[in-house]
C-alpha positions as CSV (number, residue, x, y, z in Angstrom):
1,X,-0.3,-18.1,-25.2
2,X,1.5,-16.7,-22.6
3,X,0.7,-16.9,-18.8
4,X,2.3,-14.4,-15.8
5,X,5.1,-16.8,-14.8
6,X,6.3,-17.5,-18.4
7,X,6.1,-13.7,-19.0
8,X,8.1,-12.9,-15.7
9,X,10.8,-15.3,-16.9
10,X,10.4,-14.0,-20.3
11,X,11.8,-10.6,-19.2
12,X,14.2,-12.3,-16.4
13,X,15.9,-13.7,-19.3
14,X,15.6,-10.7,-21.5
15,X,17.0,-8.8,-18.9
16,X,20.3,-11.0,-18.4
17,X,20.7,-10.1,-21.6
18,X,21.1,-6.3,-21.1
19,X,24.1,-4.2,-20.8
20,X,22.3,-0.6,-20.1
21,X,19.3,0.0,-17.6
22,X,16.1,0.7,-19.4
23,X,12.0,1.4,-18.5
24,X,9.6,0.1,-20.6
25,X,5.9,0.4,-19.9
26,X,3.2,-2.8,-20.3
27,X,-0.1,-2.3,-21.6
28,X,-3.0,-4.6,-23.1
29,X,-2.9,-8.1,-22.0
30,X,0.3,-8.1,-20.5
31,X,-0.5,-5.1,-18.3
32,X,-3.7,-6.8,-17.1
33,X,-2.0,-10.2,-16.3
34,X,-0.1,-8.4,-14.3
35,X,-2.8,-7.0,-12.5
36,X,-4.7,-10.6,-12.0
37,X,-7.5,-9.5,-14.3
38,X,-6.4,-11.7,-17.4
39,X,-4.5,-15.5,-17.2
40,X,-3.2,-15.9,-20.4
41,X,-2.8,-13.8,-23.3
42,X,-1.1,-14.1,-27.1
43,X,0.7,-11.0,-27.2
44,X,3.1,-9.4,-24.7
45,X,2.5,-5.1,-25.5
46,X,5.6,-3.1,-24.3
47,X,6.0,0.7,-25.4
48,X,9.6,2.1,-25.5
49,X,10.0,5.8,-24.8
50,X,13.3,5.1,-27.5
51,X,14.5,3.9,-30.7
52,X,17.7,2.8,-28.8
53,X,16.0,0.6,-26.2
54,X,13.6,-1.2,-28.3
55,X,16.3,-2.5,-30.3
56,X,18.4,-3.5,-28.0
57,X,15.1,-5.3,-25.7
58,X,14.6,-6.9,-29.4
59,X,17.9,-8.1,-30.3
60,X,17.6,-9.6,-26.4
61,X,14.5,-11.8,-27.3
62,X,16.4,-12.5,-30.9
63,X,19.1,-14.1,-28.9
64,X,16.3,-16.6,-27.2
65,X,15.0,-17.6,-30.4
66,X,12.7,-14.8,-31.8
67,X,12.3,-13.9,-35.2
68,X,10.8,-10.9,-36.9
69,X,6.8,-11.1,-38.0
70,X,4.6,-9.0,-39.9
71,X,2.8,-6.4,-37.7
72,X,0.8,-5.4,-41.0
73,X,-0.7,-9.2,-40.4
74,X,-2.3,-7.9,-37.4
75,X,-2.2,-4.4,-37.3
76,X,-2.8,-3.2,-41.1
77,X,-1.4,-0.8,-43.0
78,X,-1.8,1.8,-39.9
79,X,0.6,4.7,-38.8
80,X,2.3,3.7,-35.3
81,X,2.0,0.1,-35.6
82,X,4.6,-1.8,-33.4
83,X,7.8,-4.1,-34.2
84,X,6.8,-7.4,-33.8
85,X,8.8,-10.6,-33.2
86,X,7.5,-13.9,-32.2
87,X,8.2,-17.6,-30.9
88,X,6.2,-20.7,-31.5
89,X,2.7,-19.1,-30.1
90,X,3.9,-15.9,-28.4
91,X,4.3,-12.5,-29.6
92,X,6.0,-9.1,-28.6
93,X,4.4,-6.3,-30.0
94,X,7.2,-3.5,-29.6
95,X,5.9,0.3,-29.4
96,X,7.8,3.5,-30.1
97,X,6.3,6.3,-27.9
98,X,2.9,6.1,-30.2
99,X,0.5,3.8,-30.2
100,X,-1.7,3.9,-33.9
101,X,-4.0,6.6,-32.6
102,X,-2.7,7.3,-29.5
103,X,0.8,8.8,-28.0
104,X,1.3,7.6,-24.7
105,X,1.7,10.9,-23.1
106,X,3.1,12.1,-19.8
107,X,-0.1,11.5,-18.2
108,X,0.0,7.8,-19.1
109,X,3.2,7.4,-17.5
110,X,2.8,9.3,-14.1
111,X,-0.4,6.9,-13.8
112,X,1.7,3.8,-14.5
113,X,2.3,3.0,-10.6
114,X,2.9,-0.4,-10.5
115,X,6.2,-1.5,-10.7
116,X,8.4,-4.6,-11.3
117,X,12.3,-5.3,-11.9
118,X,13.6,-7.8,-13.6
119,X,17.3,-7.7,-12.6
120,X,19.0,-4.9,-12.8
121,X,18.8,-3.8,-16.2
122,X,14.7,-4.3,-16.7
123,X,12.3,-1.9,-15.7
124,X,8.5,-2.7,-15.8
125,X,5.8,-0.4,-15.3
126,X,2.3,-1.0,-15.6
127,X,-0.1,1.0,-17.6
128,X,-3.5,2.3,-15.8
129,X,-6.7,0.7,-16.5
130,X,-7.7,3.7,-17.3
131,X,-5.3,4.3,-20.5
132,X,-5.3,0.4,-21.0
133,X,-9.1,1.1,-22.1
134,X,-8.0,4.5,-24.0
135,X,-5.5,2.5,-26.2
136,X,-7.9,-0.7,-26.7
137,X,-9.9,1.6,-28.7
138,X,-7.7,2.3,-31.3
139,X,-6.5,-1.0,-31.9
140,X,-10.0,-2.5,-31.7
141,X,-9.9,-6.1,-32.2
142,X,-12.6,-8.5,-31.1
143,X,-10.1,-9.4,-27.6
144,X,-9.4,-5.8,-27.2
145,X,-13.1,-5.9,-26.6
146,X,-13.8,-8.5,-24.6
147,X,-11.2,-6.8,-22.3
148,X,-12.8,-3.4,-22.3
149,X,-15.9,-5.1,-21.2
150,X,-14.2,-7.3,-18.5
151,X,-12.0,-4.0,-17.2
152,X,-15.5,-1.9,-17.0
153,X,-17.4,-5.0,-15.3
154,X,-14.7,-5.6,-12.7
155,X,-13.2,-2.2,-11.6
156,X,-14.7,0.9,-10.7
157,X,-13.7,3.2,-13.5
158,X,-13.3,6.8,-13.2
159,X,-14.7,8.0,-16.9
160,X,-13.2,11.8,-16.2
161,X,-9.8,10.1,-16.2
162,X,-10.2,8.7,-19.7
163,X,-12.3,12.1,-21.1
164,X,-9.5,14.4,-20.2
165,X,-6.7,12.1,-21.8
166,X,-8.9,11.8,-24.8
167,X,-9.4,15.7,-24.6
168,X,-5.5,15.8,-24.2
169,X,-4.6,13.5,-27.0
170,X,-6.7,15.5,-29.4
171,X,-5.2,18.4,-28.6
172,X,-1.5,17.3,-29.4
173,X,-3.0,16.4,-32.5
174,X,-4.8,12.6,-32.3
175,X,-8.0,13.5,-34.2
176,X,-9.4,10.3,-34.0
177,X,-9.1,10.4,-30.4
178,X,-13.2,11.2,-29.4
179,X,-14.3,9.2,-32.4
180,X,-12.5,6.2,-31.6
181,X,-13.6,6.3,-27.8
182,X,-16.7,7.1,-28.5
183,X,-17.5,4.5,-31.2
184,X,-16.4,1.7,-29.5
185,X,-17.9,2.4,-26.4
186,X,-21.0,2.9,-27.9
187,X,-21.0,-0.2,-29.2
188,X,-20.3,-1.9,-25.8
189,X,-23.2,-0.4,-24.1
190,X,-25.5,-1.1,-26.7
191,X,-24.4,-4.5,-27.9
192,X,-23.8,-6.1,-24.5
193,X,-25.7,-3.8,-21.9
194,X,-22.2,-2.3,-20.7
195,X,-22.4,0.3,-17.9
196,X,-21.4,3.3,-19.4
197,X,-23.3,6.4,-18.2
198,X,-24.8,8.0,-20.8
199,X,-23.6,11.5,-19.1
200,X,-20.5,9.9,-20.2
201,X,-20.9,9.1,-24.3
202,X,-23.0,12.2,-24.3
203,X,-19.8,14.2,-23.0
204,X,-18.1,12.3,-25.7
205,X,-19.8,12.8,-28.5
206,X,-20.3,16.9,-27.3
207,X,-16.5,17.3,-27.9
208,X,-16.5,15.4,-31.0
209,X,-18.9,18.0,-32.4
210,X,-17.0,21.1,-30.7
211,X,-13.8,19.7,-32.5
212,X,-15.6,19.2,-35.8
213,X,-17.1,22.6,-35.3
214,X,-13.7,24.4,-34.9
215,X,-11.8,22.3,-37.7
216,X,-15.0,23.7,-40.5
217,X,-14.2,27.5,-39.0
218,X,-10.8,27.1,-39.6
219,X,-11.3,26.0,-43.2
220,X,-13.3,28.3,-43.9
221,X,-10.9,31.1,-42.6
């Protein structure tokens, strides 16, 4: 486990280590230490908008003692799953651009306001609360939900937000996109009383059905 002070000396290290400028955006756990909303957390998520960049960020955390780990272990045998290396019991799970289900699109980044440098080589930004839930609902693990349910406790969410980058994702291709929100959220609300408006999974689930609708008339064109 990794708390915010070992992670900011994590990348003040890893950024010594650079010889070209880069930005590389947090989500998951790491994201929401940064925010205070989480104090420790097992894996630190980082998405790269470039082959180039995660490998050189990787061979940087090789040089402090990092080794390559199975992201299958954790992950499956998924599309988009990350590069993972890892040190006694921490973990950087490296995205390329996509994120299993999810690409994280313009959107995602324009939202990613908060920002922190590490030297002069490392740029941080942090993902939106918003996406953070988006992306936690495709790799649904048991912590991705407890966070979902801690994010939606704690902050006022803005649901549209999330709907239209679902809507968004979907339409650059990420079918899984309204089934995946959806599903999960569903879940939440019914298995621990989570406020989710039910305007909201209704909206959900309504463009679920218009997207089924228009995939059948296509077939059958």
């Amino acid at each position: 486990m990794i708390n915010l002070e070992e992670q900011k000396n994590l990348f003040i290290e890893i950024a010594r280590r650079l010889k070209e400028r880069m930005e590389v955006y947090a989500i998951g756990g790491t994201a929401l230490i940064f925010y205070g909303l989480k104090e420790l957390t097992l894996d630190i998520d980082l998405v790269f908008l470039n082959k180039k960049d995660r490998e050189i960020f990787k061979e940087a955390a090789k040089s402090l003692g990092y080794k390559e780990a199975d992201s299958k272990i954790v992950y499956g045998a998924r599309e988009n799953i990350p590069e993972m290396i890892s040190l006694a019991d921490s973990r950087l799970d490296l995205f390329l651009d996509e994120l299993i289900d999810f690409k994280f699109s313009q959107n995602m980044k324009n939202r990613a306001l908060q920002i922190h440098e590490f030297g002069k080589n490392l740029v941080i930004r942090i993902a939106d609360i918003h996406d953070i839930i988006l992306m936690k609902c495709a790799t649904n693990r048991i912590k991705d939900e407890d966070d979902i349910i801690n994010l939606v406790r704690d902050n006022k969410i803005d649901w549209n937000v999330i709907v239209k980058e679902a809507e968004f994702q979907v339409s650059i291709g990420k079918a899984l996109a309204f089934l995946e929100l959806g599903s999960l959220l569903e879940k939440l609300k019914n298995k621990h009383k989570l406020d989710i408006p039910k305007s909201v999974l209704d909206k959900i689930w309504l463009k679920l059905k218009k997207q089924i609708d228009a995939k059948l008339k296509r077939k059958k064109l």
